[in-house]
FIVO-520459 format. One record per atom (N, C-alpha, C): residue number from 1; residue in one letter; atom name; x, y, z. Coordinates in pm, whole numbers. Layout:
REM FIVO-520459
{atom NUM a CA {X Y Z}}
...
END
This chain:
REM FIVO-520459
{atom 1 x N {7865 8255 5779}}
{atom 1 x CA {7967 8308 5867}}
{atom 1 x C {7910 8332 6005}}
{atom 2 x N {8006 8407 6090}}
{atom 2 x CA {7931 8409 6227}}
{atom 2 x C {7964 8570 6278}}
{atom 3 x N {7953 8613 6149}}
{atom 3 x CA {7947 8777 6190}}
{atom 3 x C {8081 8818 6251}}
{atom 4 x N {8157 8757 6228}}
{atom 4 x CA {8300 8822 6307}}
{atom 4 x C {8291 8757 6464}}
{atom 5 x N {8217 8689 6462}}
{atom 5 x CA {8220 8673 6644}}
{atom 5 x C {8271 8539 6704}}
{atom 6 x N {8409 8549 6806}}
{atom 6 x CA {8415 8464 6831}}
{atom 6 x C {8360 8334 6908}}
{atom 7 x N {8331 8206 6851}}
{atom 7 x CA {8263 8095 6925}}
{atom 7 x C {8345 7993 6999}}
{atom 8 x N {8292 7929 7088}}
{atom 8 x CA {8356 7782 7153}}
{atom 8 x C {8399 7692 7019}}
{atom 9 x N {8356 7698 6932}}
{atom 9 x CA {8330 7560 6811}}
{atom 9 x C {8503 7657 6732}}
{atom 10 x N {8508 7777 6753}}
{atom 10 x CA {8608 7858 6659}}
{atom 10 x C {8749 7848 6765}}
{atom 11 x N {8682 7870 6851}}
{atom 11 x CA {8849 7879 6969}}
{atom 11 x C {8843 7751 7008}}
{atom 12 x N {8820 7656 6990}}
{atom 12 x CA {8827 7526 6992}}
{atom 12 x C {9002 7485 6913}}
{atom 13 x N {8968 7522 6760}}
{atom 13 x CA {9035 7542 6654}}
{atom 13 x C {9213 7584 6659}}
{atom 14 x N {9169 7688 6749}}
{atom 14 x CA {9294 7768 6740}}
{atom 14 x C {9429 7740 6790}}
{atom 15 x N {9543 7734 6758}}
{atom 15 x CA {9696 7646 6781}}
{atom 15 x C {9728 7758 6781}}
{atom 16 x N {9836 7809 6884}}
{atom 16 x CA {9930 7885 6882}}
{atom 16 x C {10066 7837 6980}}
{atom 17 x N {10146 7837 6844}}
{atom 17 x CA {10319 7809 6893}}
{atom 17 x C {10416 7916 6925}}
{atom 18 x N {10426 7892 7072}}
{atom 18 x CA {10520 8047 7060}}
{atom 18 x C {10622 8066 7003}}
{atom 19 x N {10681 8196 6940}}
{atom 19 x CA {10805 8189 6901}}
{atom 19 x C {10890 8125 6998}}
{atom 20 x N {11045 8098 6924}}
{atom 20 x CA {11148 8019 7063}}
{atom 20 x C {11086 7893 7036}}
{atom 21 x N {10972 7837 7061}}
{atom 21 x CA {10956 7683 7034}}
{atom 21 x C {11064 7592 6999}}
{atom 22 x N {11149 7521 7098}}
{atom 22 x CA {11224 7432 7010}}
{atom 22 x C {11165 7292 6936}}
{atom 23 x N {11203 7290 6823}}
{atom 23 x CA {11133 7128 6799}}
{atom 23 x C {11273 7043 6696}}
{atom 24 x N {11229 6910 6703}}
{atom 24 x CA {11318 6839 6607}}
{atom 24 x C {11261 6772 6513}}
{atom 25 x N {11345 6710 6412}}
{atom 25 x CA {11235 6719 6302}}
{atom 25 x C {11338 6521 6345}}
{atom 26 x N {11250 6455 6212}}
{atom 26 x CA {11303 6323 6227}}
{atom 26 x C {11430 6269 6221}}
{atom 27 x N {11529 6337 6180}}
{atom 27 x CA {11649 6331 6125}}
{atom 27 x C {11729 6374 6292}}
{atom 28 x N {11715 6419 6386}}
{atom 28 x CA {11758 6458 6496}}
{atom 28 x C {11821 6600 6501}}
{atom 29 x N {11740 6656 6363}}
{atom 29 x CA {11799 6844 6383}}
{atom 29 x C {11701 6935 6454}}
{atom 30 x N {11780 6987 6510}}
{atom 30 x CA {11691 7120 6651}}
{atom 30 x C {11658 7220 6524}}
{atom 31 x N {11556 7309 6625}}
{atom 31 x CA {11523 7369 6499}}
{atom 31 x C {11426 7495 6624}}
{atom 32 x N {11448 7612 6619}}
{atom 32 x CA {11318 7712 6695}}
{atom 32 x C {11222 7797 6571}}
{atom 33 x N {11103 7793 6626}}
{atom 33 x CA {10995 7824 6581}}
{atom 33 x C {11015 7962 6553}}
{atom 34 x N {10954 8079 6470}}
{atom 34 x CA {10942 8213 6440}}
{atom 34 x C {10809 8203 6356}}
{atom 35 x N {10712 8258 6426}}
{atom 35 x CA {10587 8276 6355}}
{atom 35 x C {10602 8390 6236}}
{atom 36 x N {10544 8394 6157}}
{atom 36 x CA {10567 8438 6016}}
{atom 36 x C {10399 8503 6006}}
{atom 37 x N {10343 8398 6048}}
{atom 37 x CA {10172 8500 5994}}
{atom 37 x C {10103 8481 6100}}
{atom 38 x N {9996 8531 6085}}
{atom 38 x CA {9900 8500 6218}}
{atom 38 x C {9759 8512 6165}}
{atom 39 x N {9671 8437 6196}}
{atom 39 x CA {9505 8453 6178}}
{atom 39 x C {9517 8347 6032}}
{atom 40 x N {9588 8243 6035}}
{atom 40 x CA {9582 8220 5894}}
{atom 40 x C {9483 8088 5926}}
{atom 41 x N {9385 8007 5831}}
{atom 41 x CA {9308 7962 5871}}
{atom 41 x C {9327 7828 5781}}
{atom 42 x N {9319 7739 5825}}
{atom 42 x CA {9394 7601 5814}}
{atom 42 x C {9261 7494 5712}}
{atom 43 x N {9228 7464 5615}}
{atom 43 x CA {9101 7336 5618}}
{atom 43 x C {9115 7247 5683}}
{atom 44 x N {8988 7188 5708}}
{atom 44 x CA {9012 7075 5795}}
{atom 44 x C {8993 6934 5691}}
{atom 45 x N {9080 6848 5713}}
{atom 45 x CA {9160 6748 5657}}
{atom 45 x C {9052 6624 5698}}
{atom 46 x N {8931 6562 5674}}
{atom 46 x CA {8868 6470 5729}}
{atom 46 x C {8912 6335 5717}}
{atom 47 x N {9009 6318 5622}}
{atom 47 x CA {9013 6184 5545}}
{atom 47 x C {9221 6191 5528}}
{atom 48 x N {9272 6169 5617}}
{atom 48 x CA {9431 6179 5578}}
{atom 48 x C {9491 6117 5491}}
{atom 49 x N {9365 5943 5439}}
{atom 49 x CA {9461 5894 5330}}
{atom 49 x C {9447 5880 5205}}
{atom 50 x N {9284 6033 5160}}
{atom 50 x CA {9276 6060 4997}}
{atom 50 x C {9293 6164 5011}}
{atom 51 x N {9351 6225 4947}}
{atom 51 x CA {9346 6355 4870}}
{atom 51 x C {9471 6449 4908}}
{atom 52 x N {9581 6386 4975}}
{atom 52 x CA {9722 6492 5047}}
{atom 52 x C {9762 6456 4914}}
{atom 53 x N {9866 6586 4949}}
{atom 53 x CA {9975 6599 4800}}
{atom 53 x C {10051 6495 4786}}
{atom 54 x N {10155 6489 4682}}
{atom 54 x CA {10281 6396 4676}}
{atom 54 x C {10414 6453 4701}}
{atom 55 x N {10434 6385 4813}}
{atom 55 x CA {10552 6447 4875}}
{atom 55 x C {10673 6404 4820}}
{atom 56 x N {10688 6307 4753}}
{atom 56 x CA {10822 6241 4709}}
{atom 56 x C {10936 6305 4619}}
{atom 57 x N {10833 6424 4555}}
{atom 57 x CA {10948 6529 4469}}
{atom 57 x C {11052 6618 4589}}
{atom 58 x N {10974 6629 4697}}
{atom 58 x CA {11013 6703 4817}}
{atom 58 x C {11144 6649 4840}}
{atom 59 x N {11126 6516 4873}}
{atom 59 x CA {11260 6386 4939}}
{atom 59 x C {11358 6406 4883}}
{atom 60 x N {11330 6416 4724}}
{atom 60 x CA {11447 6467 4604}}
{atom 60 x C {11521 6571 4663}}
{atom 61 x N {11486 6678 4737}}
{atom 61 x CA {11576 6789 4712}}
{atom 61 x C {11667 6765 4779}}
{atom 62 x N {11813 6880 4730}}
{atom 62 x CA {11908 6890 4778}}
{atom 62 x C {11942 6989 4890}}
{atom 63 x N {11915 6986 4939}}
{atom 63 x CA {11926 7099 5038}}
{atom 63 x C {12101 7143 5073}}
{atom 64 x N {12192 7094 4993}}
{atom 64 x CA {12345 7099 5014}}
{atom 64 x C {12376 7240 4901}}
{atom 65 x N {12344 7236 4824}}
{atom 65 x CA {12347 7319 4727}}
{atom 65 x C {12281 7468 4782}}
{atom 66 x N {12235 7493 4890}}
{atom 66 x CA {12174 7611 4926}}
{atom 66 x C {12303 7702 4970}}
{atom 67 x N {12307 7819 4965}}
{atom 67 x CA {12381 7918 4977}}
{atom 67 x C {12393 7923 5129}}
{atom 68 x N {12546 7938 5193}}
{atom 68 x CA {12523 8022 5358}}
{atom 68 x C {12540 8167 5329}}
{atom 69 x N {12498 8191 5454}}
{atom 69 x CA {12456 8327 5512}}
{atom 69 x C {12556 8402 5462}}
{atom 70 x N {12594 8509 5412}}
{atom 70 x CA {12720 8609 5354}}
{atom 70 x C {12672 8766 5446}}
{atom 71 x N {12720 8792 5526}}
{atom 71 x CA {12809 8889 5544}}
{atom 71 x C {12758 9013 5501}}
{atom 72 x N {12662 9144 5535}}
{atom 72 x CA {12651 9242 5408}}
{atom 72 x C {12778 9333 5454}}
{atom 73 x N {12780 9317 5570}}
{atom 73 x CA {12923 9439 5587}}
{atom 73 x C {12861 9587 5608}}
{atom 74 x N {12708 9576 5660}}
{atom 74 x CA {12630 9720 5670}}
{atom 74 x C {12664 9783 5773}}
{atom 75 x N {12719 9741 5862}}
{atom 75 x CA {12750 9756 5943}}
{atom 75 x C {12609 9778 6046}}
{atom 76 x N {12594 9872 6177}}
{atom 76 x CA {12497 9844 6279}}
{atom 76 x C {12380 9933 6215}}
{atom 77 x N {12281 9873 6252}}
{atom 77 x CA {12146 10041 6223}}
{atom 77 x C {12175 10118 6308}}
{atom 78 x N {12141 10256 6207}}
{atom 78 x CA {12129 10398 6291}}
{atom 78 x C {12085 10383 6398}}
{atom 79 x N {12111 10473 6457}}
{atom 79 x CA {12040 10524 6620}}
{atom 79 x C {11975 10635 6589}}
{atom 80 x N {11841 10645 6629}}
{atom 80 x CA {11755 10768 6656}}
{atom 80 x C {11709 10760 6486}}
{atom 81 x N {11602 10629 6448}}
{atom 81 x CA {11609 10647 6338}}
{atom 81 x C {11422 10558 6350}}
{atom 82 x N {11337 10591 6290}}
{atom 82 x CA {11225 10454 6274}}
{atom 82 x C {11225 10417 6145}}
{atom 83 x N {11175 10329 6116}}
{atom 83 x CA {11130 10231 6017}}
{atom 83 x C {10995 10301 5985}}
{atom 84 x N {10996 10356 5870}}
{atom 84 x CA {10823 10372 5800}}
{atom 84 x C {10783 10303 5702}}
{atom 85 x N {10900 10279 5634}}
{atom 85 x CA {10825 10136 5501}}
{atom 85 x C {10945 10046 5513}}
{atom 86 x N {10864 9924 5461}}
{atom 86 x CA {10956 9790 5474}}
{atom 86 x C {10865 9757 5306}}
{atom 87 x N {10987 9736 5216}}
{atom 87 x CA {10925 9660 5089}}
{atom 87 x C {10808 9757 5056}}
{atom 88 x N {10862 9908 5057}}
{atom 88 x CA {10737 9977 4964}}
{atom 88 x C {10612 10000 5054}}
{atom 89 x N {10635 9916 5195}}
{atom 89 x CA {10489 9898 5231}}
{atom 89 x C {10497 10008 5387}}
{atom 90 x N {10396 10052 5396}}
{atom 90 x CA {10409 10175 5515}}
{atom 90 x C {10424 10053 5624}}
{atom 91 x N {10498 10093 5770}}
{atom 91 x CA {10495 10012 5895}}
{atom 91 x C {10413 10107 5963}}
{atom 92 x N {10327 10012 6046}}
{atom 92 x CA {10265 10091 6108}}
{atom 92 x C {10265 10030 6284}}
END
């Protein structure tokens, strides 16, 4: 390891997409970015045409059959209120 410390060879590495990002995928659908994790650390792939998964079960899916968005009817969040746990878990 390198002791926690950042190097040229490590920030070399590093991709960051801002949220908002618009991108399109092949099919010609828009689509914006929302980062979900951060610090997550990627292997590096030397050889692209042994060892990737099989994507073709993927192609299969239906993506028509997915549920839309419903409505909870919660109406607005409180005012004058914080958030201390989300899912059990303290916010900090």
């Amino acid at each position: 390891m390198n002791n926690w410390q950042m190097s040229a060879e490590i920030s070399d590495k590093v991709i960051s997409i801002p949220a908002g990002t618009a991108v399109t995928d092949g099919a010609g659908q828009g689509y914006y970015l929302k980062p979900l994790e951060v610090s997550v650390f990627l292997d590096l792939v030397p050889d692209t045409t042994v060892g990737l998964p099989d994507l073709t079960t993927a192609d299969a899916v239906d993506l028509t059959a997915v549920p839309v968005f419903v409505n909870h009817n919660m109406g607005a969040k409180p005012t004058g209120t914080a958030v201390l746990y989300s899912e059990g878990n303290p916010v900090e």
